[in-house]
TIBAKOL-715702 format. One line per 5 residues: number of its first residue (from 1); their letters; for each residue z negated, y, x negated of N, C-alpha, C. Coordinates in Angstrom, 2 decimals. Atoms other than C-alpha are relative to their C-alpha. Layout:
<rs>
NUM	A	Z:Y:X:Z:Y:X:Z:Y:X | ... .
</rs>
This chain:
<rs>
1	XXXXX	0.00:-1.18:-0.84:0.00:0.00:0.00:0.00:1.24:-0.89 | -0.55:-1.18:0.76:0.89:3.46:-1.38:-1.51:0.70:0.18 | 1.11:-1.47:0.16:-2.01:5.76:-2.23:0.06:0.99:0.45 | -1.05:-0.99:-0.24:-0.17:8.83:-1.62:-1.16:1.09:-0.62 | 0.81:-1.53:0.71:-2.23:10.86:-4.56:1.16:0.34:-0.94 .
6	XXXXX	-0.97:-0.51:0.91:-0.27:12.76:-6.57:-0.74:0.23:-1.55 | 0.63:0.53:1.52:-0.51:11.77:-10.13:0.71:0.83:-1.09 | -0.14:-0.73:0.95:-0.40:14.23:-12.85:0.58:-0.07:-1.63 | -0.96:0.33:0.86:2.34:13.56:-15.80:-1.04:0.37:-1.02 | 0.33:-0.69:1.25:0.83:15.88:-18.13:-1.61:-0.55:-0.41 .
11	XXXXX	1.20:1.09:0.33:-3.09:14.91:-17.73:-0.42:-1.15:0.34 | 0.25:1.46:-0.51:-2.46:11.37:-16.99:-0.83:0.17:1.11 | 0.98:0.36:-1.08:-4.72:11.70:-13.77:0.58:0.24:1.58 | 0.26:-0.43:-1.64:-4.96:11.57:-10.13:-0.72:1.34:0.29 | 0.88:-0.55:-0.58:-5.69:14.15:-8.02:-0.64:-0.40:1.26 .
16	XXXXX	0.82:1.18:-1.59:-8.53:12.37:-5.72:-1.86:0.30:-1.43 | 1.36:0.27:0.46:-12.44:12.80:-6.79:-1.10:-0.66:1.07 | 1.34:0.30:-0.31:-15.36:11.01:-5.30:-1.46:0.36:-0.31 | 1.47:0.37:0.47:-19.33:11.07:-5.22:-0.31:-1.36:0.11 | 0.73:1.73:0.59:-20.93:7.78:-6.68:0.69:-0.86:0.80 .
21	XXXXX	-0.34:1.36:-0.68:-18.48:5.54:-4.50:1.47:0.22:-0.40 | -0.85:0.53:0.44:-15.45:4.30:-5.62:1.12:0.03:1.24 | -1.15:-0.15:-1.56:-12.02:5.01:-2.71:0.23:-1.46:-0.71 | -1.03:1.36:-0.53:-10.03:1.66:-1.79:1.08:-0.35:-1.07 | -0.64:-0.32:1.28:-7.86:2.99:-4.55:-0.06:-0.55:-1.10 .
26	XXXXX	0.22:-0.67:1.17:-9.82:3.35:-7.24:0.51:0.37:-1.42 | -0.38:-1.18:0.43:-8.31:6.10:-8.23:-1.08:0.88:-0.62 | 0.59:-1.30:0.02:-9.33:9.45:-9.45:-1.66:-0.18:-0.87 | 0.96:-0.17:1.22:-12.63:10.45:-10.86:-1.43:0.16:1.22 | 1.12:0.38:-0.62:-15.94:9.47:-9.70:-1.21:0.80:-0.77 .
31	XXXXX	0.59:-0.80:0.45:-18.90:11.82:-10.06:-1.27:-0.50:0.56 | 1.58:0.26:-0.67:-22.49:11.60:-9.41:-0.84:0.76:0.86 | 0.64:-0.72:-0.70:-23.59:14.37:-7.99:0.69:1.20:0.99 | -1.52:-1.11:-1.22:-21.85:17.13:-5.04:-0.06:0.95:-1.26 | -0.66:-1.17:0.71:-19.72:19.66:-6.88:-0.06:1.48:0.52 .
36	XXXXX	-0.75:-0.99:-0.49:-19.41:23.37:-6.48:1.66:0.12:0.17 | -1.65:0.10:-0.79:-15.95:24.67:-4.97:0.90:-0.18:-1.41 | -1.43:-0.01:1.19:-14.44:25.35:-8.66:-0.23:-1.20:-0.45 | -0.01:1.39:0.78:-16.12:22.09:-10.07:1.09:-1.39:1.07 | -1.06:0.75:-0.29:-14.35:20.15:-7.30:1.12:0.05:0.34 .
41	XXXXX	-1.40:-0.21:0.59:-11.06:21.45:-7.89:0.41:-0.27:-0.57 | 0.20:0.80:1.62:-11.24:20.56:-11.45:0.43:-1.74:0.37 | 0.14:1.47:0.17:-12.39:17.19:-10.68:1.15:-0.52:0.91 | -0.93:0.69:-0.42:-9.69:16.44:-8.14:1.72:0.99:-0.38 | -1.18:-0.50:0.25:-6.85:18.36:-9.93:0.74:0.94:0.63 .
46	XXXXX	-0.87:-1.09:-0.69:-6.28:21.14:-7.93:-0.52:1.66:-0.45 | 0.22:-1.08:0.53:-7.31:23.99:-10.20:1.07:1.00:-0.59 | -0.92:-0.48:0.39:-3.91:25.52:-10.24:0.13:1.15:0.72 | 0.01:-0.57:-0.58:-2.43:28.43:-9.06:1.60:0.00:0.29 | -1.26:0.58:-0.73:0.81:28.81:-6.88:0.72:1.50:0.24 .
51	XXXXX	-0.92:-1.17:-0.26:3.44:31.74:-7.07:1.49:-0.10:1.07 | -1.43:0.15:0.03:6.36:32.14:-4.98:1.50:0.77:-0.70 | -0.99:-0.37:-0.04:9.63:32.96:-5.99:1.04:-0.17:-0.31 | -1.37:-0.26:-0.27:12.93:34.16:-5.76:1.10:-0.95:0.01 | -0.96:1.62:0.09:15.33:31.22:-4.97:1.61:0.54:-0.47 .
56	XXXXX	-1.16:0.11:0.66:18.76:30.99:-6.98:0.83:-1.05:0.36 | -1.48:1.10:0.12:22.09:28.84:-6.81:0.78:0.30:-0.57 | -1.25:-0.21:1.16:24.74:28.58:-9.35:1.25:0.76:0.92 | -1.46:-1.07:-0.63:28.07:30.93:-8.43:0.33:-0.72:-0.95 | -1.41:0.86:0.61:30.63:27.94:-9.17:1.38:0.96:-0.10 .
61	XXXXX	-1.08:-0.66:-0.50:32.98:30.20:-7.72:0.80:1.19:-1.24 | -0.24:-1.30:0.83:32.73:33.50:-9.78:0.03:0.28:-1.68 | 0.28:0.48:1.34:31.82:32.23:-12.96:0.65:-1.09:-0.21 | -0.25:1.20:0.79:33.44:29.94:-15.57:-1.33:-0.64:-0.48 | 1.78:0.87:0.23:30.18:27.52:-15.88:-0.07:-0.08:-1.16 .
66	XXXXX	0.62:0.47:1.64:30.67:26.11:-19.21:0.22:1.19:-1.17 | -0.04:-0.50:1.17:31.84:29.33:-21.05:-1.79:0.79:0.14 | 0.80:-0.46:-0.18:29.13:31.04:-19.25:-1.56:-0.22:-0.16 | 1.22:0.58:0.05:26.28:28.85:-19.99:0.22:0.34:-1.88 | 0.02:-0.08:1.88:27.57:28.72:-23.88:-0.48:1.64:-0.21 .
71	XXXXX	0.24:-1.23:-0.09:27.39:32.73:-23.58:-1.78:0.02:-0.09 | 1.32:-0.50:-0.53:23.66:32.28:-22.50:-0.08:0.66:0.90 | -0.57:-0.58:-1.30:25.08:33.84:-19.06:-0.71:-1.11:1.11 | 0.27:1.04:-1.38:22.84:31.99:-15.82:0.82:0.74:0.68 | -0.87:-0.28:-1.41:25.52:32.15:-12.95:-0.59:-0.51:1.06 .
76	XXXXX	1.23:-0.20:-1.38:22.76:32.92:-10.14:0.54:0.71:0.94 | -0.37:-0.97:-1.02:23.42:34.13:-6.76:-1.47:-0.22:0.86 | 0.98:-0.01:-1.09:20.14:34.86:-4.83:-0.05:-0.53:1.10 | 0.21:0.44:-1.78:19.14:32.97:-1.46:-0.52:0.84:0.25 | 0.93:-0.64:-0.65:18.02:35.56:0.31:-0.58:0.00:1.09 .
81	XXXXX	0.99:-0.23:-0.91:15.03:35.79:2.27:-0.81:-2.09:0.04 | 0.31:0.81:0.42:14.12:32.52:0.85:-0.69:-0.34:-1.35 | 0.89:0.18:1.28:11.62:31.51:-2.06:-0.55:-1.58:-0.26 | 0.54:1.88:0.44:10.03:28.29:-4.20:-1.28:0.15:0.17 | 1.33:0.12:0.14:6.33:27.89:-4.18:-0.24:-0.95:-1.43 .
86	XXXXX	-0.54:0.74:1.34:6.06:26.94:-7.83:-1.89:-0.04:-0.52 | 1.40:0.11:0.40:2.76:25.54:-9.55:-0.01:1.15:-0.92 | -0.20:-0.95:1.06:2.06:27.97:-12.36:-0.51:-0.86:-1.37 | 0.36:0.53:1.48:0.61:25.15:-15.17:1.35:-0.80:0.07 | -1.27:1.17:0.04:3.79:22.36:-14.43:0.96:0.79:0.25 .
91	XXXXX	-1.52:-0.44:-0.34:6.20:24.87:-13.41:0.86:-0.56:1.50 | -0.50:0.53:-1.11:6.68:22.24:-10.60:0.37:0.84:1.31 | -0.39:-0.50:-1.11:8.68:23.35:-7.43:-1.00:-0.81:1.38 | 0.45:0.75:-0.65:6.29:22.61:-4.66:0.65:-0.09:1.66 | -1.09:-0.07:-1.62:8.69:23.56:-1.39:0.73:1.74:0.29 .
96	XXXXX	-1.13:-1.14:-0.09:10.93:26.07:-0.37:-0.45:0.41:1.15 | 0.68:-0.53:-1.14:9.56:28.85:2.06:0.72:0.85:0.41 | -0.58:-1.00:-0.31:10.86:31.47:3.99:-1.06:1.50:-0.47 | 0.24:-1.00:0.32:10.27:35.35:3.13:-1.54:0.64:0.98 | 1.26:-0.29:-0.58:7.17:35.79:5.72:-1.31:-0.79:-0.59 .
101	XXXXX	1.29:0.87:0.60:5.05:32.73:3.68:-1.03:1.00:-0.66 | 1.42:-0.57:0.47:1.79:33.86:2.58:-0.84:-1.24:-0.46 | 0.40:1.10:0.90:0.46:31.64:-0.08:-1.80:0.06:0.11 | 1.96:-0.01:0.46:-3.49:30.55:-0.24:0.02:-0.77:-0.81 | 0.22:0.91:1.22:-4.54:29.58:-3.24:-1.26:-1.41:-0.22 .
106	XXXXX	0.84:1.17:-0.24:-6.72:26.35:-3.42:-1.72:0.53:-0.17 | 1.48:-0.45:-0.14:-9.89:28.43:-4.65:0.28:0.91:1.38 | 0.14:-0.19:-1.35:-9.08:30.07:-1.21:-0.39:-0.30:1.25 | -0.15:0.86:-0.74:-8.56:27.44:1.08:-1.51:-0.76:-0.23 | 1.60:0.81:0.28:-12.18:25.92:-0.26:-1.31:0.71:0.00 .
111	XX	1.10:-1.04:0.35:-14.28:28.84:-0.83:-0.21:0.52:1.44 | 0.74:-0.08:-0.79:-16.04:28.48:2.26:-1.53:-0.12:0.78 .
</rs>
């Protein structure tokens, strides 16, 4: 059966933490005692932060690709009114939003 944690290339880990009991998984990182909001961020890998922007597509059209790439020329044409939600440590693309999104950041969404 699929886990469905998302597993972190760079620091080999899951993001998934427990107190003193072990998930079905076992996965992730098992702790002993309750966390504050930033310590369990940390511990389950979500101590990142999340920017959007500006979405691009190659202009096949207008541009010669390969002289233009040798140049050091990106042949970008803006999506507009469209953006990425991009991690800011992996660079990872996390989804494509429209121009009204309003991002919360995970110490946001917890810091309750």
């Amino acid at each position: 059966m699929a886990n469905n944690l998302y597993y972190n290339e760079r620091t080999q880990k899951h993001s998934f933490f427990s107190v003193k009991e072990k998930a079905w998984h076992s996965l992730g990182t098992i702790i002993e005692a309750y966390p504050t909001t930033a310590e369990a961020l940390q511990f389950a890998g979500l101590n990142y932060t999340v920017e959007k922007r500006p979405l691009f597509t190659l202009d096949n059209v207008n541009f010669d690709l390969l002289n233009a790439l040798a140049d050091g020329i990106e042949p970008a044409v803006p999506v507009p009114n469209y953006y990425a939600n991009v991690r800011t440590d992996t660079e990872e693309v996390l989804g494509v939003v429209g121009k009204d999104y309003q991002i919360v950041q995970n110490i946001e969404a917890f810091s309750f």
